[in-house]
C-alpha positions as CSV (number, residue, x, y, z in Angstrom):
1,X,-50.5,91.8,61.7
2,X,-53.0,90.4,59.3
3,X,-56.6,90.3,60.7
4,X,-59.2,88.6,59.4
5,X,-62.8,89.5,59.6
6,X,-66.1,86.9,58.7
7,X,-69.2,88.3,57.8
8,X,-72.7,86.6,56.0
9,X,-73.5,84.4,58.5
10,X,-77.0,84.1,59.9
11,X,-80.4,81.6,60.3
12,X,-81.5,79.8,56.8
13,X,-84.2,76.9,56.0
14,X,-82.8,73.8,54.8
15,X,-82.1,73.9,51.4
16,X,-81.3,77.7,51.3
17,X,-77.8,79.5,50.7
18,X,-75.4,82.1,51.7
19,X,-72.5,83.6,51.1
20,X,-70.0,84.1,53.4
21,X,-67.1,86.6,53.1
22,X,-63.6,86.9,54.8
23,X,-62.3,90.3,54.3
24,X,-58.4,90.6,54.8
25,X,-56.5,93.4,56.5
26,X,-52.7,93.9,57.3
27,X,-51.2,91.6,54.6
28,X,-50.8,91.2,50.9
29,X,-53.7,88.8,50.2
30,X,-52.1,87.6,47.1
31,X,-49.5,85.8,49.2
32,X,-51.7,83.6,51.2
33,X,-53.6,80.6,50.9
34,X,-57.3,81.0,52.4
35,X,-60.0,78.3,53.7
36,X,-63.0,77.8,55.9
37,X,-63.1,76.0,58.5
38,X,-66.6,75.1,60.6
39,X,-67.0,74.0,64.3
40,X,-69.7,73.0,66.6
41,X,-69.7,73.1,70.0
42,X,-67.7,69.8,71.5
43,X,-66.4,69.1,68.1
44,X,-63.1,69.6,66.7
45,X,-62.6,72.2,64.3
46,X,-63.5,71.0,60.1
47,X,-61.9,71.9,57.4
48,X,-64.5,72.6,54.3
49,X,-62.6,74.3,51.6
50,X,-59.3,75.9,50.6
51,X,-58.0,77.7,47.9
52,X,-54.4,79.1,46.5
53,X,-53.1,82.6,46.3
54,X,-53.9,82.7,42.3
55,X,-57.3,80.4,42.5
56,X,-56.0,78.3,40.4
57,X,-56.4,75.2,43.4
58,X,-59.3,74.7,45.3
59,X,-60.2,71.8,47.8
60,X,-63.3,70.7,49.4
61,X,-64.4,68.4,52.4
62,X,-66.2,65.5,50.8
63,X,-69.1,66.6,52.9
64,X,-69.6,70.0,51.2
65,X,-68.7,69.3,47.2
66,X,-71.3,70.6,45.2
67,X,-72.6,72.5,47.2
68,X,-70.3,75.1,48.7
69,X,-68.3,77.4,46.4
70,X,-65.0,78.9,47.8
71,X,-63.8,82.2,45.9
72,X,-61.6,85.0,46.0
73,X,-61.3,88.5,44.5
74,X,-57.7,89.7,45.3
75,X,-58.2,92.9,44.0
76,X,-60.9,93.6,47.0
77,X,-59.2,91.6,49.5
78,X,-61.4,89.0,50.2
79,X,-62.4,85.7,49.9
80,X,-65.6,83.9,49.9
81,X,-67.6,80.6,50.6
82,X,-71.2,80.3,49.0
83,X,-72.9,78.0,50.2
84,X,-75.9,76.2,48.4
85,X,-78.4,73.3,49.6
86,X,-77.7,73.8,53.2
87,X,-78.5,71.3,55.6
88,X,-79.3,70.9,59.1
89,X,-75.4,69.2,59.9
90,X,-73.8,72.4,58.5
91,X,-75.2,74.5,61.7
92,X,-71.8,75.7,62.6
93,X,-69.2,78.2,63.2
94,X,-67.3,79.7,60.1
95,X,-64.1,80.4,60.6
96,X,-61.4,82.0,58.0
97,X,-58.2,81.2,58.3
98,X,-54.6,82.3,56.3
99,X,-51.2,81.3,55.8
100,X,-48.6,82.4,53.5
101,X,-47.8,79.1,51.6
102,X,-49.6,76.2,49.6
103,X,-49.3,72.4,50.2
104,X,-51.0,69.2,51.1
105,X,-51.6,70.2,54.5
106,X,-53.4,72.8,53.7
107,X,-56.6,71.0,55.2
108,X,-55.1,71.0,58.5
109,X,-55.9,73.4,60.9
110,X,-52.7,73.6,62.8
111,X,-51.2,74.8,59.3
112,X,-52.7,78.4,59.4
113,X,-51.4,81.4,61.1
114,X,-54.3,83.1,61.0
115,X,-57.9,83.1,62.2
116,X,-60.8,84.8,61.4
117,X,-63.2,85.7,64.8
118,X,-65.9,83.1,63.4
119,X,-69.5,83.7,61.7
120,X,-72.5,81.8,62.8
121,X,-74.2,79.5,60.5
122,X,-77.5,78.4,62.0
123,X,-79.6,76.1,59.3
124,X,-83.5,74.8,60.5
125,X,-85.0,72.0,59.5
């Protein structure tokens, strides 16, 4: 069973950053494809970035490019999203999500296995 667990999440000023991490358990990392996902409450659930099992293919929401960074060091299990020049509209939930392939619907959210429990991303104005 491959569990995926968020972290880095918190409260930020507009215009600050963070860097959120997905650490993966259960699974050979190198197989899957990873991406975040956001959500706010009422809202359905957003894709913001994805990246392949090598890093050699990364995708971003139009919303986020240039700003957030997704990442992954295999070798520690884990993937990352930095995220720079945050604004109020990102205030969301982070979620992590896996699945054990690469393709064009990899922005989908119905494409991934797995899910991640969700980090909190809270940005003031």
């Amino acid at each position: 069973q491959v569990l995926l667990v968020e972290s880095g999440g918190g409260l930020v000023q507009a215009g600050g950053s963070l860097r959120l991490s997905c650490a993966v358990s259960g699974g050979t990392v190198t197989r899957y494809t990873m991406a975040w996902f956001r959500q706010v409450p009422g809202k359905e659930r957003e894709f913001v970035a994805c990246i392949n099992w090598s890093g050699s293919n990364k995708d971003y929401a139009d919303s986020v490019k240039g700003r957030f960074t997704i990442s992954r060091d295999n070798a520690k299990n884990t993937v990352y999203l930095q995220v720079n020049s945050l604004k109020p509209e990102d205030t969301a939930v982070y979620y992590c999500a896996a699945k054990a392939a690469w393709g064009p619907a990899a922005s989908l959210p119905n494409w991934y296995a797995y899910w991640g429990q969700g980090t909190q991303v809270t940005v003031s104005s």
